[in-house]
C-alpha positions as CSV (number, residue, x, y, z in Angstrom):
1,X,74.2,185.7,8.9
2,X,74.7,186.6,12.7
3,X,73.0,188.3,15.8
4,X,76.5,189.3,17.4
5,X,79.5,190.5,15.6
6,X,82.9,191.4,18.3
7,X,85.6,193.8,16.4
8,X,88.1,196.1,17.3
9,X,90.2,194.5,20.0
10,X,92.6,192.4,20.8
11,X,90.9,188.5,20.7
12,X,92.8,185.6,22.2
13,X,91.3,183.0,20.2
14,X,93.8,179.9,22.6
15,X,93.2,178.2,18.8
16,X,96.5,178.0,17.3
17,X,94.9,177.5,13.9
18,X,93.8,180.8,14.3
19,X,95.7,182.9,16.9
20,X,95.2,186.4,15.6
21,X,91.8,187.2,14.0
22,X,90.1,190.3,13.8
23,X,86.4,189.5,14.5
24,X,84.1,187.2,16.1
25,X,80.2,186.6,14.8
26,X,78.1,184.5,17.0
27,X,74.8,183.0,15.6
28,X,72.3,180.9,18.0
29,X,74.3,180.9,21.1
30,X,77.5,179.6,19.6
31,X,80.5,181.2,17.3
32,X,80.0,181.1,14.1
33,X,83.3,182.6,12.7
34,X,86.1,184.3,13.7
35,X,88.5,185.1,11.1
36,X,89.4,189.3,9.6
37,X,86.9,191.9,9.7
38,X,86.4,192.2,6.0
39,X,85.6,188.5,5.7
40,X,83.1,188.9,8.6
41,X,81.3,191.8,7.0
42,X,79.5,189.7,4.6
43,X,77.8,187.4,7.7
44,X,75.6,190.9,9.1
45,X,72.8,191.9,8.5
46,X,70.7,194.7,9.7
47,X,69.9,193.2,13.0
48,X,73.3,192.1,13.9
49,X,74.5,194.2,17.0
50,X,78.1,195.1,16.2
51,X,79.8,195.1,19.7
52,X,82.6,197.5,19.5
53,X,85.5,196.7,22.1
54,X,87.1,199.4,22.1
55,X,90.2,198.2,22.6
56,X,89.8,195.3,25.1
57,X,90.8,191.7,25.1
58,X,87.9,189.3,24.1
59,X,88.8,185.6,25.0
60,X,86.7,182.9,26.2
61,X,84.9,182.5,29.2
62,X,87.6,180.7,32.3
63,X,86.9,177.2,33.1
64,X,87.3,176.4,36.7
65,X,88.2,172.6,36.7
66,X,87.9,171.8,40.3
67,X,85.5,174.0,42.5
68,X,83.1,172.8,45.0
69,X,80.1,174.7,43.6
70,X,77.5,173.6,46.2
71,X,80.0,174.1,49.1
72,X,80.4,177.8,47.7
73,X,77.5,178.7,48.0
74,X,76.8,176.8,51.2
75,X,78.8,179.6,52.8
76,X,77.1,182.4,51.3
77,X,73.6,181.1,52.3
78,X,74.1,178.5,55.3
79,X,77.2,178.0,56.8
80,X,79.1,180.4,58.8
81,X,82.1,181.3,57.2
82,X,85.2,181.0,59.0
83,X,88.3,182.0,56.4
84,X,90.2,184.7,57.8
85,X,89.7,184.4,61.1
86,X,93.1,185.6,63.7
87,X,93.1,183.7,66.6
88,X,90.9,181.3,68.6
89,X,89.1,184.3,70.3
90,X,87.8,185.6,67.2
91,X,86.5,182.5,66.0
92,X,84.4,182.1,69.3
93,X,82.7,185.4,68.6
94,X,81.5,184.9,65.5
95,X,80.6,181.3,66.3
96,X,78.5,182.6,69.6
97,X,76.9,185.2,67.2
98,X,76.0,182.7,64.6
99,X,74.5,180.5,67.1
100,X,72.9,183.1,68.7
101,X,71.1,184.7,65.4
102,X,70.1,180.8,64.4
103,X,68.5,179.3,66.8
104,X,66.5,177.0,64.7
105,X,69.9,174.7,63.4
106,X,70.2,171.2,65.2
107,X,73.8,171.3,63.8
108,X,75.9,174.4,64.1
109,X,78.5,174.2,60.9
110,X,81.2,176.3,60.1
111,X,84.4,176.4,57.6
112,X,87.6,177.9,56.6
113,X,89.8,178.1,59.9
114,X,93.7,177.7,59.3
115,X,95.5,177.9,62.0
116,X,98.8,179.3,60.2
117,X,96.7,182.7,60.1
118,X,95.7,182.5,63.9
119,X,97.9,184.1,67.0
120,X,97.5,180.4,68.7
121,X,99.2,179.1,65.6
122,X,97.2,175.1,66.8
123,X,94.3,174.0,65.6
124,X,91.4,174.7,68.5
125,X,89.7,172.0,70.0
126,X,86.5,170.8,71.6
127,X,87.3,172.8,74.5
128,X,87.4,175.7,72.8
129,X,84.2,175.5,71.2
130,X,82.5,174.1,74.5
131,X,83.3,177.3,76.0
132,X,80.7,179.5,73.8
133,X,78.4,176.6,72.2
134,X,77.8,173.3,74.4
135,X,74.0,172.6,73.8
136,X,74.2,172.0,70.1
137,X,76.4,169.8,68.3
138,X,78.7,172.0,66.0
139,X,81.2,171.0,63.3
140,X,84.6,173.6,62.8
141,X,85.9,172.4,59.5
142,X,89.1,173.7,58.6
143,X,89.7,175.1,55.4
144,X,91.1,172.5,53.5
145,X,88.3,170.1,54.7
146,X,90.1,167.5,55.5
147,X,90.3,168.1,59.3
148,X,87.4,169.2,61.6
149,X,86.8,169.9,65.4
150,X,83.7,169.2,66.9
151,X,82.4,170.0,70.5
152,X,81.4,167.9,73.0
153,X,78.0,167.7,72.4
154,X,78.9,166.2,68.4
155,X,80.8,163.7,70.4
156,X,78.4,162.2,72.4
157,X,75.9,161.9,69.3
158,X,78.4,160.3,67.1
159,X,79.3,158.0,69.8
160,X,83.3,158.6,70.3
161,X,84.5,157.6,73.5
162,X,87.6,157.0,74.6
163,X,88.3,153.8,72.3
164,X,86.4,154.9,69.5
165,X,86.9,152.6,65.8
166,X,88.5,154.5,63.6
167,X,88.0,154.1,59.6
168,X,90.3,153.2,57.5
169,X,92.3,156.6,56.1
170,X,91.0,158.4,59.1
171,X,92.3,159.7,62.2
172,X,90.7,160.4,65.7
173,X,93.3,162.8,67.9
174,X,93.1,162.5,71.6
175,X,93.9,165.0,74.0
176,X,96.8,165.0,76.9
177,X,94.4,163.4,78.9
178,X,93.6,160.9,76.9
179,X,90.0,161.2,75.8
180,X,89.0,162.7,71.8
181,X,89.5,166.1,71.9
182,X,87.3,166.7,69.5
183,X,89.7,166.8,66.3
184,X,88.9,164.6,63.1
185,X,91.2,163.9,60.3
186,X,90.0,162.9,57.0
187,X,87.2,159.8,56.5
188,X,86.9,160.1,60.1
189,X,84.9,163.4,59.2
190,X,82.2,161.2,57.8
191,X,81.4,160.1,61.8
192,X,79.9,163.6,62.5
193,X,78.8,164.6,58.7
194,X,76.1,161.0,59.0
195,X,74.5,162.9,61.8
196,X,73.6,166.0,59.9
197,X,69.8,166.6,58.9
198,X,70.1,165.8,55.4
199,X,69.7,168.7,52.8
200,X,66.3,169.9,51.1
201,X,66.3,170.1,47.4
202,X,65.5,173.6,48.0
203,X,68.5,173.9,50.0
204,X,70.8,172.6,47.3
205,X,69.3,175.1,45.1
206,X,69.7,177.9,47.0
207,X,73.0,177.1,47.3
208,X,74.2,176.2,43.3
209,X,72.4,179.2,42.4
210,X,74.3,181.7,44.9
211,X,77.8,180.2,43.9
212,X,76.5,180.4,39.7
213,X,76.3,183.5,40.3
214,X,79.1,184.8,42.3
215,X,81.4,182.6,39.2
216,X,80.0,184.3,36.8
217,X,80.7,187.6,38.2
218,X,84.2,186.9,37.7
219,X,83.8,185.1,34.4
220,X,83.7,181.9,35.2
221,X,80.9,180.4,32.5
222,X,81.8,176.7,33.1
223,X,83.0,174.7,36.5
224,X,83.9,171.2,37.5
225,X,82.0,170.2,41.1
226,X,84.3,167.6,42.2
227,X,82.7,164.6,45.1
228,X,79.0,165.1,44.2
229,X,76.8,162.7,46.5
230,X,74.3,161.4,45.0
231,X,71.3,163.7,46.7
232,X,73.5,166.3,44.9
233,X,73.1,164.9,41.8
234,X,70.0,164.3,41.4
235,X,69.2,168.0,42.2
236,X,71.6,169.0,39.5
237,X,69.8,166.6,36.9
238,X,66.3,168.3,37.9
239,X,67.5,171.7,37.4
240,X,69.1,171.1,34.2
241,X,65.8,169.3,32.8
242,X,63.7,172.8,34.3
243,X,66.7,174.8,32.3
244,X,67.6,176.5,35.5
245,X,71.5,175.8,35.5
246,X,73.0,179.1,34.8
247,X,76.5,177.6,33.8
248,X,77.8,174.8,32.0
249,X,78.4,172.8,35.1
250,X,80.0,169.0,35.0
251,X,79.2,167.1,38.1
252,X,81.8,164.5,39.7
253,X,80.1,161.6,41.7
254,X,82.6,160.3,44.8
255,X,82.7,156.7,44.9
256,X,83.6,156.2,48.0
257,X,82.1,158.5,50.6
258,X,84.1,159.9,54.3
259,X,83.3,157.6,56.8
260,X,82.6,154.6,54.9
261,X,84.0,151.3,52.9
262,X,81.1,150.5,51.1
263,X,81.0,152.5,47.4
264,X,78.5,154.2,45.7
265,X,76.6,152.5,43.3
266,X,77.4,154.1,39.5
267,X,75.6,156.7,38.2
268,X,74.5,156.6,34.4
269,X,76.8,158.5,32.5
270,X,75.2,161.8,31.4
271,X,75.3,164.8,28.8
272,X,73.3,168.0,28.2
273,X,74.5,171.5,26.6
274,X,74.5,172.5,30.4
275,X,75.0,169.4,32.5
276,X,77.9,166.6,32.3
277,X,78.5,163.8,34.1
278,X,81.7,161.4,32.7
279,X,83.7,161.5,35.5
280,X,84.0,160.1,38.9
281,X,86.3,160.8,42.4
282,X,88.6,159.4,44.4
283,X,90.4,160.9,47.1
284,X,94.0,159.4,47.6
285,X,94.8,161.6,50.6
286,X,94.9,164.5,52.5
287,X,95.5,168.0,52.4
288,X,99.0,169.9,52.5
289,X,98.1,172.7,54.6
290,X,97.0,170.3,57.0
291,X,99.7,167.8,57.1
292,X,97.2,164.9,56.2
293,X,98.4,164.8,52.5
294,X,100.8,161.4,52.3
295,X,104.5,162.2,52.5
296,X,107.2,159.6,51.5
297,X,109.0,161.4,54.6
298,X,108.1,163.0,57.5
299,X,106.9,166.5,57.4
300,X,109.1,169.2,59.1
301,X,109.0,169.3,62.5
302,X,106.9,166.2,63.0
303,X,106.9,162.2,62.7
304,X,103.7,162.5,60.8
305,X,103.9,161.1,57.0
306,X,100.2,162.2,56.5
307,X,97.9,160.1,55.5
308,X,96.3,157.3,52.9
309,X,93.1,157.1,51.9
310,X,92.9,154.5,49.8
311,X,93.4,150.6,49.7
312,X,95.3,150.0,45.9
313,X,93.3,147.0,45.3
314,X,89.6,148.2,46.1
315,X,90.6,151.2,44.4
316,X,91.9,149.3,41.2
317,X,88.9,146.8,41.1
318,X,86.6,150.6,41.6
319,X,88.3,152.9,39.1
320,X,88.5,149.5,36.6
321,X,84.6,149.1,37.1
322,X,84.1,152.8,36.6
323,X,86.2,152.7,33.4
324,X,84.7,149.7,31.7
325,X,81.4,152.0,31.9
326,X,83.1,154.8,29.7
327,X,84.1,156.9,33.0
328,X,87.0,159.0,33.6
329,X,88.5,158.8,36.6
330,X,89.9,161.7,38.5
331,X,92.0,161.1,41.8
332,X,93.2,163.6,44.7
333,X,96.6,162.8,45.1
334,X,98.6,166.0,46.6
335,X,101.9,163.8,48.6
336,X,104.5,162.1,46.7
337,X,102.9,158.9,48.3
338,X,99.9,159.3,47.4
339,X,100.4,160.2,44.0
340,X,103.0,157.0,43.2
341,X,99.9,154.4,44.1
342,X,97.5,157.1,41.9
343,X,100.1,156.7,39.0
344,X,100.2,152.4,39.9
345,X,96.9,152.2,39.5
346,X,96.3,154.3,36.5
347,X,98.7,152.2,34.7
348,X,97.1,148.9,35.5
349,X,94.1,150.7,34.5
350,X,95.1,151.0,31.2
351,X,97.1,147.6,30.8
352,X,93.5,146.7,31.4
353,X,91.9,148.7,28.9
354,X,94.1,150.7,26.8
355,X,91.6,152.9,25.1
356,X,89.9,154.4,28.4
357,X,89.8,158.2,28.8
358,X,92.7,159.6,29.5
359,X,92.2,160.1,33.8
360,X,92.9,162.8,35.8
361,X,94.8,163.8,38.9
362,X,93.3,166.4,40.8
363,X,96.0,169.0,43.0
364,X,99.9,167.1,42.5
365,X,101.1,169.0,45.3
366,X,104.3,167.2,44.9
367,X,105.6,165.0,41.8
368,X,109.2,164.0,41.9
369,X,110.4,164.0,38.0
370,X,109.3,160.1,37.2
371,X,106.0,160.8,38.3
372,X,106.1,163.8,35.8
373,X,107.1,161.6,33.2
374,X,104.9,158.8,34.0
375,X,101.9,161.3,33.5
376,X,103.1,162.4,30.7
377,X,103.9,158.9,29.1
378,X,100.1,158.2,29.8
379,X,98.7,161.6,29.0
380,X,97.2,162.3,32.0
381,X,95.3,165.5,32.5
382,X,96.7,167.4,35.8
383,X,93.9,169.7,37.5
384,X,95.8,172.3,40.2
385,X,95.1,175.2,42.0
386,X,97.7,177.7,41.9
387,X,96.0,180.1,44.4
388,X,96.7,177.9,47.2
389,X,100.3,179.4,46.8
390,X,99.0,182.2,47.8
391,X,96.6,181.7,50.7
392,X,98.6,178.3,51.7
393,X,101.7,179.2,51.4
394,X,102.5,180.0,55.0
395,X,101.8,176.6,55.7
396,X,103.5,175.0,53.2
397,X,107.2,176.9,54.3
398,X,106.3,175.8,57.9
399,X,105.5,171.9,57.3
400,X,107.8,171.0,53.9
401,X,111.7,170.4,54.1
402,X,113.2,172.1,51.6
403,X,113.4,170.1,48.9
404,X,109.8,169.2,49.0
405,X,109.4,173.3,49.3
406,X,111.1,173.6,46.0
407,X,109.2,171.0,44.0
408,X,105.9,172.3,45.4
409,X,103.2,172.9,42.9
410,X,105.6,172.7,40.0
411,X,103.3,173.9,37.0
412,X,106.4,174.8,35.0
413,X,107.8,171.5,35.3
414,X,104.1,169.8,34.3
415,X,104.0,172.2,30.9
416,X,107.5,171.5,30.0
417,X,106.8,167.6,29.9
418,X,103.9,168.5,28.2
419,X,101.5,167.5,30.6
420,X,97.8,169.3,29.7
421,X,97.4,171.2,32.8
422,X,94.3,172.8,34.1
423,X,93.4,175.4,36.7
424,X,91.0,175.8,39.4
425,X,91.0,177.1,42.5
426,X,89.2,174.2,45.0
427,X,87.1,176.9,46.5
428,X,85.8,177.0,49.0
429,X,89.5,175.6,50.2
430,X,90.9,179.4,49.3
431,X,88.6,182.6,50.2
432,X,89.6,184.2,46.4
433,X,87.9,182.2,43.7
434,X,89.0,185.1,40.5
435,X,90.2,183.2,38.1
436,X,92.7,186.4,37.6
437,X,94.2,185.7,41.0
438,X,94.8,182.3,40.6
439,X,96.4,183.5,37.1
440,X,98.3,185.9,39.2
441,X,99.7,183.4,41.8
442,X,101.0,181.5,38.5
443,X,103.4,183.8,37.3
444,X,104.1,185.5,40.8
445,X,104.4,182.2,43.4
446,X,104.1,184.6,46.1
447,X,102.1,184.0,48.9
448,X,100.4,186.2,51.7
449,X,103.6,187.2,53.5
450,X,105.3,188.2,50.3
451,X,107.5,185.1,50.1
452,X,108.3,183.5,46.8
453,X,107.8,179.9,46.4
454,X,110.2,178.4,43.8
455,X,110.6,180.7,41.6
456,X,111.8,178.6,38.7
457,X,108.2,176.9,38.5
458,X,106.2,180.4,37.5
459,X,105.0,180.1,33.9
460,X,103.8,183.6,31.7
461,X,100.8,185.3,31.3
462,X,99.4,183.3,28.0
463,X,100.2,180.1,29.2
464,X,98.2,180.9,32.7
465,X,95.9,182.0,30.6
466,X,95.6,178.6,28.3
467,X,95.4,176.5,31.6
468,X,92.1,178.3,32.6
469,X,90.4,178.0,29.5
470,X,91.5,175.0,26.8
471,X,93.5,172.9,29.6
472,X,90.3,173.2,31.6
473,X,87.9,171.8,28.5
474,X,90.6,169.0,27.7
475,X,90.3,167.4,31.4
476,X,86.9,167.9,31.3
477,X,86.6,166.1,27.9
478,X,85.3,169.5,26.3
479,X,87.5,170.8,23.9
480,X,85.2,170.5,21.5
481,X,82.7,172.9,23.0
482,X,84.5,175.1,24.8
483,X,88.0,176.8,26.0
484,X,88.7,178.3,22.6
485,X,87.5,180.7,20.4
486,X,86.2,178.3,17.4
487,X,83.6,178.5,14.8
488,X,80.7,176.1,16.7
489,X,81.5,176.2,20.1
490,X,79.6,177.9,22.2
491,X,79.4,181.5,22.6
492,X,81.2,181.9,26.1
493,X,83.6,184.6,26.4
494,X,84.6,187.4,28.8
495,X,86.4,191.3,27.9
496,X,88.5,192.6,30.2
497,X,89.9,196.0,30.8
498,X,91.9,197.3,27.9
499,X,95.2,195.3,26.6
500,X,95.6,192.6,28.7
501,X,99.7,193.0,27.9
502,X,99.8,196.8,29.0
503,X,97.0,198.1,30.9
504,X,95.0,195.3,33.0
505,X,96.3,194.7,36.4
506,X,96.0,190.9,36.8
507,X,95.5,190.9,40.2
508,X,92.0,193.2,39.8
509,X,88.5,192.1,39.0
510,X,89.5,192.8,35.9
511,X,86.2,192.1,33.8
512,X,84.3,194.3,31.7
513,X,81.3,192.4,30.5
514,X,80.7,188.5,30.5
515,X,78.6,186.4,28.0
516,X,77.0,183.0,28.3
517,X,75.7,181.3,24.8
518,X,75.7,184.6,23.2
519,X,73.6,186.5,25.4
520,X,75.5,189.1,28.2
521,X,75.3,188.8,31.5
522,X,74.3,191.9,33.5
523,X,75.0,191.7,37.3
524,X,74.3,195.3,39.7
């Protein structure tokens, strides 16, 4: 028998034991079959709702592998939002109004600044913030979050002078005159981020619950939060015992935290139909956009090589501890650099232990052909963000040489050496978290100006389309619950607007109706 049976349109099953079927019937929250209509008929009854589709493309719900769900939904509720913003000038306005209509935060935060999109075209500094906010600390991250500008008053309260300690993998910039002005690079961002009044439960709530919602809108019905702290986590735990996580949601605890050199202790590893935590983060280096991402040579234009985050040895003797207690491990890594001591490590990992999970490596900005090969010979899952070609791609044509330029992102390459590949969009890095624009960005390369970024590394529509959905659920050690339409996995799936090969425009919304564990999702 079953509650739900879908029929009469076109069903992208990303099973390739069963790539064309007719019908899907869904019993208790999960699919029960999917196979021709006439073999179907047998399972209803007269209760089951037949859901006519009229036409449209059933497939399963997208999977975003690498999304900063909390953060999300920090800038919808309390955070100003800063992505977009055209020059210096405007960013002071809306920082004056958001200090002005707040009066009651000790901290004034903000995010998403890139300076590629401002008339300045430099990142601003503490003076520029002193000029409309002085009696409050504030904290201007930029949008890749790996830089940050704070005013004077965030100076004085984290204590940077003039000869201020820097931690290791961080960077303190100084001015012309030789005193901080005000700019933060990488773990140095964990100087200011200490002095922040800690987050309520209710906060973090408010805050998982507005992005859940905004991701399902666009059919996102499971996500990966990547560098969970451990407040964080226990919040995430307490919902999912009170049944109040919307989405499947697989939590990622950082082991070592910005600003520090002391780990985390290890959480206990941890599995519920909507909660997972079997992973845990590194971060190997910085940010392209930024120029903090480690280069084997200088970026254009500059001396800087970016920057390292990590020592190899602590982060062997972490990642080994992590993996002798069933972990997978899943490292940022976005420079050539950075990724050759990711890949080091990974193999002494499993010289260690060759059974472990198979590990992850979270952006690969820039692999060079033996680091393709290397993660294929260890089948590595890759997790990348193919939007940032699109909002990022100004910066990445004004800091890479050309050569880098056309090896950037290079998801064609990954899939040909048959890496499993999954997509994600790092939000809330990029403004446009649809998993159809990230799709979109795929097969086009093009970024905001129009420019085409290596063209010979766009990949089709289906295979886009596999990335979101079963290369998602393999990274995230799922692919037996979700990413495919398969008798007993769950009942996740999305339509979208007529046939997805003539009629839907990609870079739309899109969506017709969601549905999570059977039951559909109405929004207003």
């Amino acid at each position: 028998m079953c509650e739900l049976l879908f029929h009469n349109g076109q069903i992208l099953t990303f099973d390739p034991a069963n790539p064309t079927p007719e019908a899907v019937a869904v019993e208790g929250g999960k699919i029960k079959a999917v196979d021709r209509l006439a073999e179907l008929r047998a399972l209803a009854h007269p209760n089951t709702q037949w859901i006519d589709l009229k036409g449209k493309t059933l497939m399963p719900g997208f999977f975003d592998a690498h999304i900063h769900v909390w953060k999300v939904g920090d800038l919808l509720t309390f955070n100003l939002d800063l992505r977009g913003v055209g020059s210096i000038e405007e960013m002071q306005d809306k920082l004056r109004d958001f200090a002005a209509q707040h009066p009651e935060l000790q901290w004034i935060r903000a995010r998403g600044f890139n300076e590629a999109q401002m008339q300045e075209g430099r990142l601003p500094t503490r003076h520029d913030i002193d000029k409309v906010v002085a009696n409050r600390p504030v904290f201007l991250q930029r949008t890749c979050a790996h830089i940050a500008v704070i005013n004077a008053k965030a100076l004085e309260i984290c204590g940077i002078n003039a000869t201020p300690p820097v931690p290791f993998g961080g960077e303190i910039r100084l001015g012309t005159d030789g005193q901080p002005n005000g700019i933060l690079c990488e773990t140095a961002l964990g100087l200011a981020i200490r002095h922040f009044p800690p987050n309520t439960e209710a906060d973090y709530e408010t805050m998982i619950l507005a992005a859940c919602g905004g991701l399902l809108r666009h059919g996102v019905t499971a996500a990966c939060d990547p560098a969970v702290m451990p407040d964080l986590l226990t919040v995430y735990q307490k919902m999912d015992r009170e049944g109040r996580l919307p989405m499947r949601i697989h939590a990622v605890p950082i082991v070592l935290p910005d600003g520090g050199s002391e780990p985390l202790p290890l959480p206990d590893l941890y599995e519920s139909e909507n909660l997972v935590v079997n992973t845990v983060k590194f971060f190997a280096d910085g940010g392209l956009s930024g120029q903090t991402a480690a280069l084997s040579r200088p970026y254009k234009n500059s001396n800087s090589r970016g920057i390292l985050r990590l020592d190899p040895t602590q982060f062997y003797e972490l990642a080994l501890e992590a993996q002798s207690k069933g972990f997978q491990v899943a490292t940022h890594a976005i420079g050539d650099e950075a990724i050759s001591l990711v890949i080091n490590a990974y193999e002494q990992l499993y010289q260690a232990q060759p059974d472990a999970p198979r590990h992850r490596i979270e952006h690969l900005g820039l692999p060079n052909e033996e680091h393709l090969r290397r993660i294929a010979d260890m089948g590595l899952h890759v997790v990348t963000q193919p939007i940032f070609l699109r909002e990022l791609g100004r910066n990445f044509r004004q800091s890479l040489d050309d050569d880098f330029l056309h090896n950037c992102y290079p998801f064609r390459s990954m899939l040909d050496h048959g890496i499993n590949v999954a997509f994600s969009t790092d939000a809330p890095v990029v403004k446009d978290l649809r998993p159809l624009s990230c799709i979109a960005a795929a097969m086009d390369r093009m970024d905001l100006d129009g420019e085409v970024i290596s063209s010979k590394e766009k990949i089709g529509l289906m295979a886009a389309l596999e990335c979101y959905t079963m290369g998602s659920a393999k990274a995230n050690s799922a692919e037996e619950i979700v990413g495919s339409l398969t008798a007993g996995k769950v009942a996740d799936f999305l339509s979208l607007k007529g046939n997805l090969f003539t009629t839907i425009d990609i870079q739309s919304s899109g969506i017709k109706e969601i549905w999570r564990a059977g039951k559909q999702l109405l929004f207003q």
